[in-house]
N, C-alpha and C positions, 0 to 999 in steps of 0.2 A: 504494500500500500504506500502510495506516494504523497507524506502528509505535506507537502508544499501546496497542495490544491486543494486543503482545507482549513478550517479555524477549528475544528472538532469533531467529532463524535458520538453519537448518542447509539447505546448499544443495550438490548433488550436479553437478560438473561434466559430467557426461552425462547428464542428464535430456533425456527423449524433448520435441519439439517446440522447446523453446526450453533451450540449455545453459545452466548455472550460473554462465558468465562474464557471460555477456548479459544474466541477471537481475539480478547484481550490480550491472554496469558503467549498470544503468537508475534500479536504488535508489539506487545514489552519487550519477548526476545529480539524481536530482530531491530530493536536497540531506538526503536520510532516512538517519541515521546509526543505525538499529536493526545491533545488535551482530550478527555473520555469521560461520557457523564453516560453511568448505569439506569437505564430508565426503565423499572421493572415492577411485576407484581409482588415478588420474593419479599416480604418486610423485616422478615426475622433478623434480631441481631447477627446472628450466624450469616446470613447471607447476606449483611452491609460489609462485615468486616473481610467474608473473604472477598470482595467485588475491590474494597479498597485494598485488601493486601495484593492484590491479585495485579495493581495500578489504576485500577479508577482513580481521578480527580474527585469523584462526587459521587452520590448516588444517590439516585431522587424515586420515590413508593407511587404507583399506581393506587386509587386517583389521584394525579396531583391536581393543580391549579397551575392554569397557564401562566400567569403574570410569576408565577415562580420558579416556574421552568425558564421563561425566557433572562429570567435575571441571574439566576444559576448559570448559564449558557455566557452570561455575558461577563461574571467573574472569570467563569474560566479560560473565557479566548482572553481575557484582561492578563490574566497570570502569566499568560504564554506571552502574553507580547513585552511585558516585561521582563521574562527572562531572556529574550532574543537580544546578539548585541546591536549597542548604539549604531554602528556605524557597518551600512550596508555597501558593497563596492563591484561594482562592473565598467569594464575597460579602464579607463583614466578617471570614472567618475566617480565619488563617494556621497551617499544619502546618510547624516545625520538625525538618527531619528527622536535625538534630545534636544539638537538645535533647529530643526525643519531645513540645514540648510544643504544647498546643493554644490558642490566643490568637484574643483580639479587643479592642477598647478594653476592656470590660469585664471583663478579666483571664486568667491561660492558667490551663492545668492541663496539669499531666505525666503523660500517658499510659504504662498499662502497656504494654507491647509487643505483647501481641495485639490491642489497641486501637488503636495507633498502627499497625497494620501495616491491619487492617481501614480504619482512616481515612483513611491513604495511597492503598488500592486507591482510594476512594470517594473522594476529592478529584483524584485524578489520570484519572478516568473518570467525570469529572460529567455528569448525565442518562444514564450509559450504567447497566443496570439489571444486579447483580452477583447471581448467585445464591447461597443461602446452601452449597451443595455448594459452589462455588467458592470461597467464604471459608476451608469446608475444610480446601479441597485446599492452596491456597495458602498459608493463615499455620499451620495443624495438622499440615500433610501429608497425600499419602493415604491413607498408611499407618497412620494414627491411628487409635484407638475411639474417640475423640470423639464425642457423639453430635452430632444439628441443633440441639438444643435451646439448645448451647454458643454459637451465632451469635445467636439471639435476645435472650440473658443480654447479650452484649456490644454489639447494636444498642442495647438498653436503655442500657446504662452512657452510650456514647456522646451517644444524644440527648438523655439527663441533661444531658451538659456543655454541650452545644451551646446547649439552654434556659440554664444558666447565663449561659452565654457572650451571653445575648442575638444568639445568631447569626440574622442572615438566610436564613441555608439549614438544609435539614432532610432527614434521610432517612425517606426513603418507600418504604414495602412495597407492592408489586406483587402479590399474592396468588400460588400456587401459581407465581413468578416470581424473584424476587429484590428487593432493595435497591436504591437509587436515589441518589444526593446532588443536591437541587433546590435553588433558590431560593424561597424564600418568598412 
């Protein structure tokens, strides 16, 4: 499982075929710390403690309530983004993710937030190709009236700096597809 392409987890100790411990206890080994919330009917002490001993992050009892699940969900992508380090780097360029700002020998710049949240996705998923709904969804919400037009405005801004920056990589548009961060 490739946890670069997620924030988390959510695993049901009695899922048909292979149960939610055994998934776990697979992801642990193969050494993938993507953040895991047990979401199960099991309530018994015995079966919180071995779901945490097992690596759960959390584990939340069927029924829950939504607004506690989604808050649980959002400690723990929170947790993980604080253990990742500060300073993110492809080609000549380094993402700052305690100062927002964007550098290369040739100088930084301090990214707005929707920028720095867009340059984040795209430096931590390089060659992988982001579509602009998912920009969206992810740094607007998707809940938002935002229109698509708003991600284009901000690829712009971006590739601005990046030219400035004298950067060796560059984002590239994929037509009817999405965004891309390459090397030059």
């Amino acid at each position: 499982m490739d946890s670069k392409n997620y924030d988390g987890l959510i695993l049901d100790i009695m899922m048909p075929k292979l149960d939610g411990i055994s998934v776990l206890k697979k992801i642990r080994s193969e050494g993938n710390s993507i953040p895991v919330l047990m979401l199960t009917a099991k309530s018994e002490i015995d079966d919180k403690v071995l779901g945490l001993d097992c690596g759960a992050n959390d584990y939340l009892t069927k029924p829950f309530n939504t607004k506690e699940l989604l808050a649980r969900i959002r400690a723990m992508t929170r947790r993980k983004s604080e253990q990742m380090d500060s300073k993110v780097k492809f080609g000549n360029v380094v993402l700052d993710r305690s100062t927002f700002e964007l550098s290369s020998l040739y100088g930084n710049f301090r990214l707005a937030n929707k920028e720095f949240q867009m340059m984040e996705m795209m430096m931590m998923n390089p060659h992988n190709v982001i579509s602009a709904d998912h920009f969206l969804g992810k740094v607007w919400g998707y809940d938002s009236d935002v229109e698509i037009n708003v991600v284009w405005v901000y690829i712009s801004y971006l590739r601005k700096k990046l030219t400035a920056l004298h950067a060796d990589i560059q984002i590239k548009v994929q037509r009817n597809a999405g965004y891309s961060l390459e090397e030059m």
